[in-house]
C-alpha positions as CSV (number, residue, x, y, z in Angstrom):
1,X,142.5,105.7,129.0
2,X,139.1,105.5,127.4
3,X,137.2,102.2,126.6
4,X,133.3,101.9,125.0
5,X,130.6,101.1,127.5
6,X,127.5,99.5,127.3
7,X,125.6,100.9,130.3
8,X,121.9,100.3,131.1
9,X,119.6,102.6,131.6
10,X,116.2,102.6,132.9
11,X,112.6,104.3,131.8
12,X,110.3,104.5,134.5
13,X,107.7,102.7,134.2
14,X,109.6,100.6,131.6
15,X,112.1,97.1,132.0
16,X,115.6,98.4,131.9
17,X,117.3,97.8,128.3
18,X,120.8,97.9,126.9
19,X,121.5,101.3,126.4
20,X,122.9,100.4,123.1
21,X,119.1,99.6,122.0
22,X,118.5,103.6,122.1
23,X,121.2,106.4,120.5
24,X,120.3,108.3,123.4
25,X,121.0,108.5,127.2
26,X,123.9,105.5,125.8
27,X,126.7,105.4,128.0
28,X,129.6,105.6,125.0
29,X,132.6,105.8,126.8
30,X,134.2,105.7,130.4
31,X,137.1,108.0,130.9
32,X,139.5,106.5,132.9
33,X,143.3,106.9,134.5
34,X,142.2,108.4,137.5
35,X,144.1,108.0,140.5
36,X,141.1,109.1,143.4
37,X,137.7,109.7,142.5
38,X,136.6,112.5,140.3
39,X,135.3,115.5,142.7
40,X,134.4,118.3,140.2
41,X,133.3,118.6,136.9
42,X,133.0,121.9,134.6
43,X,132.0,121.5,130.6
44,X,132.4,124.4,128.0
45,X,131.8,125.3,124.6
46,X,135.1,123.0,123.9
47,X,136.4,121.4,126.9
48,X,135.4,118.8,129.9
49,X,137.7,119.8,132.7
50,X,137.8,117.5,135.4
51,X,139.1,117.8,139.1
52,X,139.9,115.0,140.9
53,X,141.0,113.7,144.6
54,X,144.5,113.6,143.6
55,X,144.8,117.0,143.1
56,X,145.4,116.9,139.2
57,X,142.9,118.9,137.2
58,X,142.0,116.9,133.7
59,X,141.6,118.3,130.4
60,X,139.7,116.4,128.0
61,X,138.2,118.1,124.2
62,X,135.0,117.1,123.7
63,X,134.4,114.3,121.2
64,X,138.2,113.3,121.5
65,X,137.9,110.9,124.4
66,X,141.1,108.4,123.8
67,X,143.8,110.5,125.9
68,X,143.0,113.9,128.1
69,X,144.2,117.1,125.9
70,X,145.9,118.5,129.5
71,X,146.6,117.5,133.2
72,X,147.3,120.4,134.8
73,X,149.0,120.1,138.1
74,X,149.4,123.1,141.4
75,X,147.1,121.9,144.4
76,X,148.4,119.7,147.1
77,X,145.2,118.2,147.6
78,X,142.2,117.1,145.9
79,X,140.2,119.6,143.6
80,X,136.8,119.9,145.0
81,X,135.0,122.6,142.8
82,X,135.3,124.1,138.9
83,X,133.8,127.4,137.2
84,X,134.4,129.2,134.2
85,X,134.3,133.2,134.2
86,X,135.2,134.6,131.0
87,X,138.5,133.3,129.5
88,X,139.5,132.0,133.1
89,X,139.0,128.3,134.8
90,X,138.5,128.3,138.5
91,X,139.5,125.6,140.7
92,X,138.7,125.0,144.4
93,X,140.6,122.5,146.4
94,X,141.0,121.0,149.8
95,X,144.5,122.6,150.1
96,X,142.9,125.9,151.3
97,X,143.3,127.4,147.8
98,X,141.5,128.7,144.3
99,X,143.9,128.6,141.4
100,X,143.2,130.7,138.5
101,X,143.8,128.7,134.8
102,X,143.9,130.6,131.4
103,X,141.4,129.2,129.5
104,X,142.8,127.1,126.1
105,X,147.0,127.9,127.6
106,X,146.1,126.3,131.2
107,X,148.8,128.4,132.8
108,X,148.0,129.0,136.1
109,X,148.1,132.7,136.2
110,X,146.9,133.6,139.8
111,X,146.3,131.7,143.2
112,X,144.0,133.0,145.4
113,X,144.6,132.2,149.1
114,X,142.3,133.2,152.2
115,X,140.2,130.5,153.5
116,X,141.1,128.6,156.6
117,X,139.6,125.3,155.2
118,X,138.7,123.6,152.7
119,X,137.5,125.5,149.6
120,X,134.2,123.0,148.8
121,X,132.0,125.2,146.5
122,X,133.1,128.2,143.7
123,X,129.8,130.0,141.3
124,X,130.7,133.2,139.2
125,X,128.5,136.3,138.3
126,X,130.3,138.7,135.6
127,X,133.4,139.8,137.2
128,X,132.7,138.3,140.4
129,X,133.8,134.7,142.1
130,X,132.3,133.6,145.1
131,X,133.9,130.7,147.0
132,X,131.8,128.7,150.3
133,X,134.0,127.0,152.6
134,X,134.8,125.0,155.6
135,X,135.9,127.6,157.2
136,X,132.2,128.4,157.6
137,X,132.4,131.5,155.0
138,X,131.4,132.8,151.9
139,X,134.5,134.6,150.2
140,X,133.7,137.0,147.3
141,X,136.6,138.2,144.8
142,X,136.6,141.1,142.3
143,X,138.3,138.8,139.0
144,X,140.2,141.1,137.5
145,X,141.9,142.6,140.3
146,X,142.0,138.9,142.1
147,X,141.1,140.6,145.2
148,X,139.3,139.2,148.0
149,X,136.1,142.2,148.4
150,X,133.5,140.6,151.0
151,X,133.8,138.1,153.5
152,X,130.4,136.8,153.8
153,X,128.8,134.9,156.7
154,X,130.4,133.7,160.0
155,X,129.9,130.3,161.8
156,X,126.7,129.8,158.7
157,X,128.1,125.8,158.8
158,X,130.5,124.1,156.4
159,X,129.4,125.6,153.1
160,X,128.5,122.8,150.5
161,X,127.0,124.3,147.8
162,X,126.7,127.6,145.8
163,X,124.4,129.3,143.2
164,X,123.5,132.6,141.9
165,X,121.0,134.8,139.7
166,X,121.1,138.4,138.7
167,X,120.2,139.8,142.0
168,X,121.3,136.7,144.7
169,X,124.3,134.5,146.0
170,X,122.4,131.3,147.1
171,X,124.3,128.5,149.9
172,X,123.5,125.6,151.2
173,X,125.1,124.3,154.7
174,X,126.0,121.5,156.7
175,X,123.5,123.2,159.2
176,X,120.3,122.4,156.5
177,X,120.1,126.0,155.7
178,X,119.8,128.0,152.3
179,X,121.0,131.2,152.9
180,X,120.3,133.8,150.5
181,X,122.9,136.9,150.2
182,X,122.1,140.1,148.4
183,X,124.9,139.6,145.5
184,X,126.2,143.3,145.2
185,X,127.3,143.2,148.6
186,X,127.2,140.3,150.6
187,X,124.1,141.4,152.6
188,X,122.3,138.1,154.3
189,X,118.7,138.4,152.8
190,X,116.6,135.4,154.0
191,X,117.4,132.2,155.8
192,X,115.3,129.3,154.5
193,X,115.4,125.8,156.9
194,X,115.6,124.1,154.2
195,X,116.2,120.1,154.4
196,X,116.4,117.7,157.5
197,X,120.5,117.3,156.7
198,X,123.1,119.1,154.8
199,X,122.4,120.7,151.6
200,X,124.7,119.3,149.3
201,X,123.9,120.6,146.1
202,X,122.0,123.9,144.3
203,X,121.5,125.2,141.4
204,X,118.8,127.8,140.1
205,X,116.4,127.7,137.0
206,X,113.6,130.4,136.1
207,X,112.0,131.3,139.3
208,X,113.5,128.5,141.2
209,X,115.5,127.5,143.4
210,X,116.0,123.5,143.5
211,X,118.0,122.1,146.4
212,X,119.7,118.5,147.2
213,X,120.6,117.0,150.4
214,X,122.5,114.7,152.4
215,X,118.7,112.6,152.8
216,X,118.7,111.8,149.0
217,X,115.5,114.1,149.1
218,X,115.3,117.3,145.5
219,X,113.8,120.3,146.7
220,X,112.3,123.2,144.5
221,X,111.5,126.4,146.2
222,X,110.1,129.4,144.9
223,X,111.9,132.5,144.6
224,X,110.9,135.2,146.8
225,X,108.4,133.6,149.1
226,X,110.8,130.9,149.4
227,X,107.7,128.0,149.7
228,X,108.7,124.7,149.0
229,X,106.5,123.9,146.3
230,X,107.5,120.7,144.8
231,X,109.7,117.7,146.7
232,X,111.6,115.1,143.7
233,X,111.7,111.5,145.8
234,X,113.9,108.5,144.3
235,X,117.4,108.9,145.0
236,X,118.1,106.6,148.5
237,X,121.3,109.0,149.5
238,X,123.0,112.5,149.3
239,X,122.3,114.5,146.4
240,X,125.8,115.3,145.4
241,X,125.8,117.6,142.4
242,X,122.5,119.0,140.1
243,X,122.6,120.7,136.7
244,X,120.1,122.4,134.4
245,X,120.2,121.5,130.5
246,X,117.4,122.9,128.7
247,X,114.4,121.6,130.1
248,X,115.7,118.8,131.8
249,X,117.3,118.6,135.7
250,X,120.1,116.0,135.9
251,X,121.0,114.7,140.2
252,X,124.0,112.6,141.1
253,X,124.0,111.1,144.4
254,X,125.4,108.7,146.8
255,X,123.1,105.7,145.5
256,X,125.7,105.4,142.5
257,X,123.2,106.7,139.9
258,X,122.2,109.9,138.0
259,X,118.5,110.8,137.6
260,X,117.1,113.0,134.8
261,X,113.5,114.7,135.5
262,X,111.4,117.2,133.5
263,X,111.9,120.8,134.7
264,X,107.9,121.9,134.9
265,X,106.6,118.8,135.3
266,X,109.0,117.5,137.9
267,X,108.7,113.5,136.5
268,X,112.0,111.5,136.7
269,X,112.0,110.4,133.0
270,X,115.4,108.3,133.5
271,X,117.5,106.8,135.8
272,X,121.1,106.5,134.3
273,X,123.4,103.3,136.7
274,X,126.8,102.5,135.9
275,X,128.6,103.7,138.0
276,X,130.0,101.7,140.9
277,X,130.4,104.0,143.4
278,X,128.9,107.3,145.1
279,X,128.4,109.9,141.9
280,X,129.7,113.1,142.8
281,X,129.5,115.6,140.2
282,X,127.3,115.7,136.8
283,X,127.7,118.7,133.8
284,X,125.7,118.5,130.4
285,X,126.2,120.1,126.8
286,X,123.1,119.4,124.7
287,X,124.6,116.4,123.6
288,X,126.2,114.5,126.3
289,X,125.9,114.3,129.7
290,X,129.3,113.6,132.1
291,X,128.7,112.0,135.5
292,X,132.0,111.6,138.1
293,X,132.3,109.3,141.0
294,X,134.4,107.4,143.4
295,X,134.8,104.5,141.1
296,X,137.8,106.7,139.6
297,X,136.2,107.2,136.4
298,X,133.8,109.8,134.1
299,X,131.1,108.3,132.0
300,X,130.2,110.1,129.0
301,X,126.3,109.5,128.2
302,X,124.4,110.3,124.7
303,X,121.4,112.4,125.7
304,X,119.1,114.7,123.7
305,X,118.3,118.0,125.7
């Protein structure tokens, strides 16, 4: 189900308005029909694919909001994590298992099995998927052969969050550590203490690596000598999920709204609200922005990257 939304958004620095005063950062529509909250969210060049904590994955082609285009259905528990790799979707799930989705089809065409927990975090490089963990690992699989290759970490704290650049595998832990892996071969690099309590969200852009946490408190540290050298304060609770979009970082978090701040200068331009419940997971096209919570439901916002 889909109905039109007037959300509100706020400038700072500004009174907040009806978002329908402004074409952009609008709230337009609230996807609905969700039966737990929405956990993951993954956006491509045609599709939204949503994962949720009834263990249904959600389909929907962008622009056509009124009914999603696919549920696809395999894990017996909630879906936690989404990547794309190629012509593959990957989804993570509570159940202890990645299942492998043919782009377009959505057959499931492989399940990956391995972990002793729940699979929380999934990134791809090329041919490679790396998946973090309760279990307290790092699992790294060669695609095309769906093989498990490198078994990363041991006893690093549940693994939250995942991110990667040409050279590094990036995680964040439940023990307020970044760890940084040498991606070829699963080598542990550098141990950065990064945050007071979990890290909850990564996600890497230029020579940057920009962190959220459990504290509601953004981090950006500097590749290499790995100095914090700016700290984004607004958000009141965990920093669930973080995405890059041109030059603009987009945070969901616990305090129920999404924040939007200028990569480079590091101002929050906009606080998005609407939602009624803790935001888990944000993903942007150069139109829209798509925030997920526990209030069951995506909300699709106009932006302008």
């Amino acid at each position: 189900m889909t109905i039109f939304c007037q959300c509100h958004w706020q400038k700072m620095g500004d009174h907040s308005v009806q978002a329908s005063k402004n074409p952009d950062w609008q709230c337009s529509h609230i996807l609905e029909g969700y039966n737990g909250i929405v956990r993951a969210l993954l956006v491509t060049s045609n599709w939204l694919v949503s994962g949720s904590a009834d263990g249904k994955i959600r389909v929907w082609r962008l622009g056509c909001w009124e009914s999603p285009q696919s549920v696809l259905e395999g894990h017996a528990s909630e879906v936690t994590s989404l990547v794309a790799e190629g012509e593959f979707v990957f989804s993570g799930s509570s159940d202890k298992t990645i299942r492998m989705w043919k782009l377009g089809t959505w057959e499931c065409v492989h399940v990956l099995g391995g972990h002793a927990q729940n699979v929380w975090a999934l990134v791809t490089s090329k041919d490679h998927l790396f998946s973090g963990s309760f279990d307290q690992s790092i699992r790294m699989w060669r695609v095309a052969a769906c093989r498990c290759e490198h078994v990363l970490g041991e006893r690093i704290g549940l693994v939250f969050s995942l991110a990667v650049n040409d050279h590094f595998l990036f995680s964040g832990s439940l023990d307020r550590a970044i760890r940084v892996w040498r991606k070829e071969d699963g080598e542990l690099q550098h141990v950065v203490q990064a945050h007071s309590s979990g890290v909850w969200s990564l996600v890497v852009y230029k020579n940057f690596l920009i962190s959220g946490a459990a504290e509601g408190d953004i981090r950006v540290w500097s590749l290499g000598s790995w100095v914090c050298v700016k700290e984004l304060r607004g958000h009141t609770h965990c920093v669930a999920s973080l995405a890059v979009r041109g030059d603009l970082l987009f945070s969901a978090s616990a305090d129920e709204s999404v924040r939007v701040w200028r990569l480079g200068t590091w101002e929050c331009i906009r606080i998005l609200q609407g939602h009624t419940g803790f935001v888990n997971a944000v993903a942007a096209t150069d139109k829209w922005l798509f925030s997920g919570a526990n209030d069951q439901t995506i909300r699709v916002w106009n932006i302008a990257v």
